[in-house]
C-alpha positions as CSV (number, residue, x, y, z in Angstrom):
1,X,-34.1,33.1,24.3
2,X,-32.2,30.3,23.8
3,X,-31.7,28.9,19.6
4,X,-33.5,25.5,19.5
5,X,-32.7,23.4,16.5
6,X,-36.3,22.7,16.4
7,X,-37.6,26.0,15.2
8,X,-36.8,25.4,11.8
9,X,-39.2,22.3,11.7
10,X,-42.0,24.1,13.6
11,X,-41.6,27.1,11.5
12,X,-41.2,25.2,8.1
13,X,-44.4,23.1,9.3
14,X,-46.7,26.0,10.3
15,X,-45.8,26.8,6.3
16,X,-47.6,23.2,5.3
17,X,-50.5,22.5,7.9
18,X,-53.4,24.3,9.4
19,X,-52.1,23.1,13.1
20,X,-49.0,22.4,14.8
21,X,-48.7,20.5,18.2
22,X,-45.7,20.2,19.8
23,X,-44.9,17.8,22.1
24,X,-42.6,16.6,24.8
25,X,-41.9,16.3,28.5
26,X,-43.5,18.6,31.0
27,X,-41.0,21.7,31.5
28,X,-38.6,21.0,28.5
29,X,-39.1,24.6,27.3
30,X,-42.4,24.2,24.9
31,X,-44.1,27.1,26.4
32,X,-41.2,29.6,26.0
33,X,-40.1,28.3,22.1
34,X,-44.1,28.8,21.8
35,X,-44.4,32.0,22.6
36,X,-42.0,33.5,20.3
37,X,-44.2,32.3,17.3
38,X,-47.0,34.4,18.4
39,X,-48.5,36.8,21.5
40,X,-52.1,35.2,21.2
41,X,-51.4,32.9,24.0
42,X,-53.6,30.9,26.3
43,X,-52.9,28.4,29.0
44,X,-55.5,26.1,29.3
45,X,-54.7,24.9,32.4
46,X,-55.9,27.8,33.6
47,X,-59.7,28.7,34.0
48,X,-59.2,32.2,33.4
49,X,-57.8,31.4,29.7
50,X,-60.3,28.8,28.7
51,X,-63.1,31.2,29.6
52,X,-61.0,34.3,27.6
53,X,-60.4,31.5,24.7
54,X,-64.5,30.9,24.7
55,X,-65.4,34.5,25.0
56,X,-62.9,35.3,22.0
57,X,-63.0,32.1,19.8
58,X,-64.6,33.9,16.8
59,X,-62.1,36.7,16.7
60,X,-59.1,33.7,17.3
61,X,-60.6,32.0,14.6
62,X,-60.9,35.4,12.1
63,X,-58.3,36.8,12.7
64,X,-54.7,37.1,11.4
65,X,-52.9,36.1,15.0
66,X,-51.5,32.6,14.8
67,X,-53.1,31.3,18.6
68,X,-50.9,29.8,20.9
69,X,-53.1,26.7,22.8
70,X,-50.2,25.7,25.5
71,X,-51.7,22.7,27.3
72,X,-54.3,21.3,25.2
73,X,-54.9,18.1,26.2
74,X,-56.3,19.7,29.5
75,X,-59.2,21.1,27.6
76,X,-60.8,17.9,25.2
77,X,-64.0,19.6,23.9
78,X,-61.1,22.3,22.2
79,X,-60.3,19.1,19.4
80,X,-63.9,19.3,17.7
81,X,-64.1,23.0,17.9
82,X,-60.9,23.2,16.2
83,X,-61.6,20.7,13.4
84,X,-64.5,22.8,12.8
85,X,-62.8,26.2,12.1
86,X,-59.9,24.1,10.0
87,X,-62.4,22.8,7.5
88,X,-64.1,26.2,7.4
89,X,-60.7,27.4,5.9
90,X,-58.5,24.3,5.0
91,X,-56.2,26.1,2.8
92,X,-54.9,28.5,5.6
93,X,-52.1,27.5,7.1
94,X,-50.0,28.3,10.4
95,X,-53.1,29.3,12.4
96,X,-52.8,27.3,15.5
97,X,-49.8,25.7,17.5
98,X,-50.7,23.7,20.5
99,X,-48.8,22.2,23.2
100,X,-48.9,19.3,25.5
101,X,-47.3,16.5,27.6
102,X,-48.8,13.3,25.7
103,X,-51.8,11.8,27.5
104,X,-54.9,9.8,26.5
105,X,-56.5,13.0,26.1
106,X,-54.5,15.1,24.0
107,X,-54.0,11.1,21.4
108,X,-57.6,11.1,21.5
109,X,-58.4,14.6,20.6
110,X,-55.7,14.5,17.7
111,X,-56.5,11.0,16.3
112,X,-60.4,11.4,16.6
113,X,-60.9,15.2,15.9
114,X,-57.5,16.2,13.8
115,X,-56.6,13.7,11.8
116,X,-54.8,15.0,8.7
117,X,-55.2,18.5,9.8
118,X,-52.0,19.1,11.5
119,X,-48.2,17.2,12.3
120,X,-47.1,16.3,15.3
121,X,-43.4,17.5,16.3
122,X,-41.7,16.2,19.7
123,X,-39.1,18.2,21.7
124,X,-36.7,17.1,23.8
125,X,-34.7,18.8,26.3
126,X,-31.8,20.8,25.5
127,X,-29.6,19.3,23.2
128,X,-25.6,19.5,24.3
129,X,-25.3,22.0,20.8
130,X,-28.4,24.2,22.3
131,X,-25.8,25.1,25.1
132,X,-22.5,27.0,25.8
133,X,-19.7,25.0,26.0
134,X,-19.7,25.6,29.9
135,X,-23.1,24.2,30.1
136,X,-22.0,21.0,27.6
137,X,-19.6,20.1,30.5
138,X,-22.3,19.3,32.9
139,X,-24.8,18.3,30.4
140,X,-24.4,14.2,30.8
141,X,-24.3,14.9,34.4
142,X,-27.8,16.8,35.1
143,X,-29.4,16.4,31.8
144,X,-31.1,18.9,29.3
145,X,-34.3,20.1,31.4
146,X,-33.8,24.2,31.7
147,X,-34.4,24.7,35.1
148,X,-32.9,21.1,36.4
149,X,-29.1,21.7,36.3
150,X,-27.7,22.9,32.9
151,X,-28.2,26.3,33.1
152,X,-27.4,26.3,36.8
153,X,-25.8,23.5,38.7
154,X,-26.9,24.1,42.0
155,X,-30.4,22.9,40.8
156,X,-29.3,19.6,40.0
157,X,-30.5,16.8,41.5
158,X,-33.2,18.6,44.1
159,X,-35.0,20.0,40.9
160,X,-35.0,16.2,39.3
161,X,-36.1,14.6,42.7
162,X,-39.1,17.5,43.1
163,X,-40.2,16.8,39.0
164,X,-40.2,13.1,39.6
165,X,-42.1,13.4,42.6
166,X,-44.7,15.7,41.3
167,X,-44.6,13.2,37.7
168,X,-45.4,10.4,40.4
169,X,-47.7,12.3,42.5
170,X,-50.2,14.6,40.3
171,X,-49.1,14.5,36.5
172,X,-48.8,10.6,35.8
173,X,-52.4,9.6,37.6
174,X,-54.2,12.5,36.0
175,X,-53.4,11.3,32.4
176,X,-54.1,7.7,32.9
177,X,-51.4,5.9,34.5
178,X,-53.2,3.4,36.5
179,X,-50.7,2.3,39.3
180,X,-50.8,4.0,42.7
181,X,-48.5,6.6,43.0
182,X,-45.7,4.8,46.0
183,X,-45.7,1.3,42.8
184,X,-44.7,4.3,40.2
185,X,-41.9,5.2,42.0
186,X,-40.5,1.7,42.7
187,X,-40.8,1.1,39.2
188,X,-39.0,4.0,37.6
189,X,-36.1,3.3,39.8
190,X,-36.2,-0.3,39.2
191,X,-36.1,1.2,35.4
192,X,-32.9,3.4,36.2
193,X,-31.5,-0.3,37.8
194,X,-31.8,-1.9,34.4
195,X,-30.7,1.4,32.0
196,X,-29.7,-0.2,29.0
197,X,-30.1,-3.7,30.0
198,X,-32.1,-6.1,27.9
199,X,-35.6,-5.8,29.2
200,X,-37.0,-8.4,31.2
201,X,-40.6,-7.4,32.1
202,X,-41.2,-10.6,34.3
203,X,-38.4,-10.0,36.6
204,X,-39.3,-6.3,37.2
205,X,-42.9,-7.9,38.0
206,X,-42.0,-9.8,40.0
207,X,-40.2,-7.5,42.7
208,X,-42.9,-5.1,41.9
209,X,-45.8,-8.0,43.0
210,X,-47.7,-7.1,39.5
211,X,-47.7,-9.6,36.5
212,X,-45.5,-8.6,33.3
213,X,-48.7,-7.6,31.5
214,X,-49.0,-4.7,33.7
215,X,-45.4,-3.2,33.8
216,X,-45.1,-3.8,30.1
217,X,-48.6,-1.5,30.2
218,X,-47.2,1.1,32.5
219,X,-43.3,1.3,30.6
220,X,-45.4,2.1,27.3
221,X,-47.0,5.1,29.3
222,X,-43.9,6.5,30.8
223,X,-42.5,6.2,27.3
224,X,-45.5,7.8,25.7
225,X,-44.7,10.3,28.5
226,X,-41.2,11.2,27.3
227,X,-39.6,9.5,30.4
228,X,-38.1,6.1,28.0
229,X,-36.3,5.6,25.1
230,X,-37.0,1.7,23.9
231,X,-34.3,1.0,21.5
232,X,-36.0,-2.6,19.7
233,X,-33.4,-5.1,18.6
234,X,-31.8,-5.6,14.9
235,X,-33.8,-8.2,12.9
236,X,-31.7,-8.8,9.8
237,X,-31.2,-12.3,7.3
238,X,-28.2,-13.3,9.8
239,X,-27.2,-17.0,10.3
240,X,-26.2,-16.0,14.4
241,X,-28.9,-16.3,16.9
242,X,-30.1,-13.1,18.3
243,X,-31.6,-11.5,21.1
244,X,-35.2,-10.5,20.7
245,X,-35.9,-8.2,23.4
246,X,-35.5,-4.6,23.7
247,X,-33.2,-2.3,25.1
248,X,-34.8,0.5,27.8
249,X,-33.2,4.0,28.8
250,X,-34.3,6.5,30.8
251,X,-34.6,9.3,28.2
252,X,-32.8,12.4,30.2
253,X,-29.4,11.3,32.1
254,X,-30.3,14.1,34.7
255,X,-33.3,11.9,35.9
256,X,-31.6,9.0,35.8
257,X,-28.8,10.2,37.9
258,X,-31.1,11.8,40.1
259,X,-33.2,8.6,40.5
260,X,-29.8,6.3,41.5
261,X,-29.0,8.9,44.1
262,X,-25.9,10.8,42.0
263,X,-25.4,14.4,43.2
264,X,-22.1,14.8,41.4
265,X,-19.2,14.2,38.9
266,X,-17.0,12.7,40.7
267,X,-19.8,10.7,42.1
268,X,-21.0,9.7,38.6
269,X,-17.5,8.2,37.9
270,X,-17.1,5.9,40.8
271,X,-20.3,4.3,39.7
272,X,-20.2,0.4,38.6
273,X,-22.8,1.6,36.2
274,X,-21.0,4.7,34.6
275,X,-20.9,3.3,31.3
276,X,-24.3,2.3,30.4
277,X,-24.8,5.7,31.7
278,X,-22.8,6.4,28.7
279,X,-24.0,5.1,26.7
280,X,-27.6,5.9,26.8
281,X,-26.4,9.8,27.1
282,X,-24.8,9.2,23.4
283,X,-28.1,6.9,21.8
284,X,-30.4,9.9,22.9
285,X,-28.0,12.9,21.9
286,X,-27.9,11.0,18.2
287,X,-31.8,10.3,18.2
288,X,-33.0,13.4,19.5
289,X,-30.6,15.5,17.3
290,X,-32.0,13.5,14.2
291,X,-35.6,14.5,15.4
292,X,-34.6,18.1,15.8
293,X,-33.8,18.3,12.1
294,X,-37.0,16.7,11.4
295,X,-34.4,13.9,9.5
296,X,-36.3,10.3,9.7
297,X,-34.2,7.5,11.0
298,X,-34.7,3.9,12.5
299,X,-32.9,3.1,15.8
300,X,-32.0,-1.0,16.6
301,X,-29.2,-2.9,18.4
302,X,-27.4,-6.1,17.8
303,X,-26.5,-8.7,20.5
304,X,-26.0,-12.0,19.5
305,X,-26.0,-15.2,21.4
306,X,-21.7,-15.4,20.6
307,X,-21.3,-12.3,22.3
308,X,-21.2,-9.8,19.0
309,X,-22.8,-6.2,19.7
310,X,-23.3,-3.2,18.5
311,X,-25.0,-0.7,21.1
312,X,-27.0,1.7,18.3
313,X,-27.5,0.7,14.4
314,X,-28.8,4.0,12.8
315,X,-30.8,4.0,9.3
316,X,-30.5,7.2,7.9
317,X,-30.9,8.9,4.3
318,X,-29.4,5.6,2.6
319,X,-27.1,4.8,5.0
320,X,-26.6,2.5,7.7
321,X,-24.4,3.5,11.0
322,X,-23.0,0.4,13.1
323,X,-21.7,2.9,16.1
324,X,-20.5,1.5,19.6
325,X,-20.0,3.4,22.9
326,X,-17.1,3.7,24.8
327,X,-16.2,5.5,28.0
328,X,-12.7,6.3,27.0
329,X,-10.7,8.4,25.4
330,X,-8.7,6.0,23.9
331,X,-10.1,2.7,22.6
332,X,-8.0,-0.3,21.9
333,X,-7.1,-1.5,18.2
334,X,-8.5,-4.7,19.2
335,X,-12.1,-2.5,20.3
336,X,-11.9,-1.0,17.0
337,X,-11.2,-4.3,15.1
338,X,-14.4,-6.2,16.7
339,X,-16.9,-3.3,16.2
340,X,-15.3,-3.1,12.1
341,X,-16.3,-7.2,11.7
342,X,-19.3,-7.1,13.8
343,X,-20.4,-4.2,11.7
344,X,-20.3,-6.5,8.8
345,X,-23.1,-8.8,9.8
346,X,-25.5,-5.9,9.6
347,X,-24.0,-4.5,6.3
348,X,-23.2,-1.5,7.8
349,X,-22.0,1.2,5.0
350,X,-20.6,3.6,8.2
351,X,-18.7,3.1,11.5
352,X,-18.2,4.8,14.6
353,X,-16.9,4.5,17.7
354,X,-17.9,6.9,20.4
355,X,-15.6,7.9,22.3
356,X,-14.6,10.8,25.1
357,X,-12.0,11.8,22.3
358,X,-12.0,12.7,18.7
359,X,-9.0,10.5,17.3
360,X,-10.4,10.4,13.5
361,X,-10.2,7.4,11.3
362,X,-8.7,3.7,12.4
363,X,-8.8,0.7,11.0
364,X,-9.7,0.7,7.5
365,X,-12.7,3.3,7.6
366,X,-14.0,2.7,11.8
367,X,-14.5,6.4,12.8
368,X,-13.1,7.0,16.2
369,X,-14.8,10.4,17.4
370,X,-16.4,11.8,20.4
371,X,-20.0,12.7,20.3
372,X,-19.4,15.8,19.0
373,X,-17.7,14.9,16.0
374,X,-20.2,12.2,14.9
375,X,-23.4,14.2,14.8
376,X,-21.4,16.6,12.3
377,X,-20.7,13.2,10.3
378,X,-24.2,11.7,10.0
């Protein structure tokens, strides 16, 4: 199997708390990382496994076997059964680790019947380090799902198109999501339309025939689903006028590609949108790596009225990151001497510039590195 930088939190959790569940998006590779912590496993979205997990719950709970519960939100009355055999040991730690895709379910059973009994830990498709460095060439271009391109690039984009659909189709509606299935799909590619854009809910409404009340209700689902990345704007003491509104990605570049009808490299560069694509590949490399180390950091951006920017303003361990994206491998002085004074409204204490290239230091102190390079940095 492959190393997930993950492990280490799970493992160094299942130390601290009774219960572990680890979340993410359907088919990122919980199931396999799961089952390598233990051989008591049960699928709960199969019949056969709830009825073996009934017949055998007071041995589970006795016994030494850390239990595997992959799927859990598709079995509810599990929450109050586990809460019960928790407090009837509270001290012993490590002795369950669930899994699920995040629905109203699975928040409902953890907020109402697990509170303070276990930690929540997210993981994301493969990160580009989690690869070989074949597999990091193609990485931007299909995305980090393990069966949708990285591993093998004759999957990408049928396997994207086939998980959207059944996302749209089956998975979405059976959590929650209240718009039809065909209104789903217009609006996920309406979201791949505005990747990285400032989000304007009304407009998206508007094509969609919905009012902004619903589509802002439906992007917090597909976000609590893994699908988005909001990235919320910079609200320092600055004297410049600021935009307010967030910044939306579509989380996994592979979907996104897939969505806007890319099937290739050389496709993906003769694309008028290449460079948000970019750049939201870089924000959720950073993020998600940051998460993997179970290292807590805030995410913002900075556009003002005047035309200053910076695309991703990192807090993290004392320090603040101004970094900027750039598809290039060789940024202009004149790049690197805006992003070193805009970086001064925010009273950034580092600064990067992403880049295709690792060049190293430029003007006084910017770090001009490729993606790389920076994640070794923070």
């Amino acid at each position: 199997m492959r190393r997930r930088v993950i492990a280490t939190e799970i493992q160094a959790a299942l130390l601290d708390w009774p219960a572990v569940v680890l979340v993410g998006p359907r088919q990122c590779g919980k199931t396999t990382l799961a089952r390598t912590l233990s051989s008591a496993y049960f699928d709960l979205e199969q019949n056969e496994d709830r009825v073996r997990l009934d017949a055998d719950w007071p041995d589970v709970v006795g016994g030494r076997r850390r239990a595997i519960l992959d799927e859990a939100q598709s079995w509810p009355d599990l929450f109050p059964r586990l809460r019960g055999a928790i407090d009837h040991d509270r001290k012993r730690n490590g002795r369950f680790l669930l899994t699920g895709s995040v629905s109203p379910a699975l928040r409902r059973g953890v907020s109402e019947s697990l509170a303070g009994r276990l930690k929540v830990i997210e993981l994301s498709p493969f990160l580009a380090c989690e690869l070989t460095a074949s597999e990091q060439k193609r990485h931007w271009l299909c995305g980090g799902f393990p069966d949708g391109g990285v591993l093998n690039l004759r999957r990408f984009p049928e396997w994207q198109t086939n998980y959207l659909s059944l996302l749209v189709q089956r998975d979405l509606p059976n959590w929650g999501l209240a718009g039809r299935p065909r209104e789903t799909d217009r609006l996920l590619r309406m979201l791949a339309l505005s990747h990285g854009q400032i989000w304007n809910a009304s407009r998206i409404g508007q094509s969609l025939g919905i009012s902004y009340h619903t589509v802002n209700d439906h992007v917090e689902f597909l976000e609590d689903a893994f699908l988005l990345r909001r990235i919320e704007p910079f609200h320092g003491n600055l004297t410049k006028r600021l935009v307010k509104s967030p910044k939306l990605y579509l989380r996994d570049s592979g979907l996104l590609h897939a969505l806007l009808g890319v099937e290739s490299e050389k496709a993906l560069w003769s694309q008028p949108w290449v460079g948000a694509s970019w750049e939201g590949y870089v924000i959720e490399s950073i993020v998600a790596h940051l998460a993997a180390l179970g290292r807590g950091h805030e995410a913002h951006y900075l556009r003002t009225s005047d035309g200053h920017e910076i695309d991703l303003i990192l807090d993290v361990q004392g320090e603040r990151w101004a970094i900027e994206v750039k598809l290039t491998t060789s940024p202009s002085p004149a790049e690197v001497a805006r992003l070193e004074e805009t970086a001064k409204l925010v009273d950034a204490t580092r600064v990067a510039l992403v880049c295709r290239k690792h060049i190293g230091g430029q003007a006084k102190g910017v770090l001009v590195t490729d993606l790389e390079h920076l994640l070794e940095a923070i």
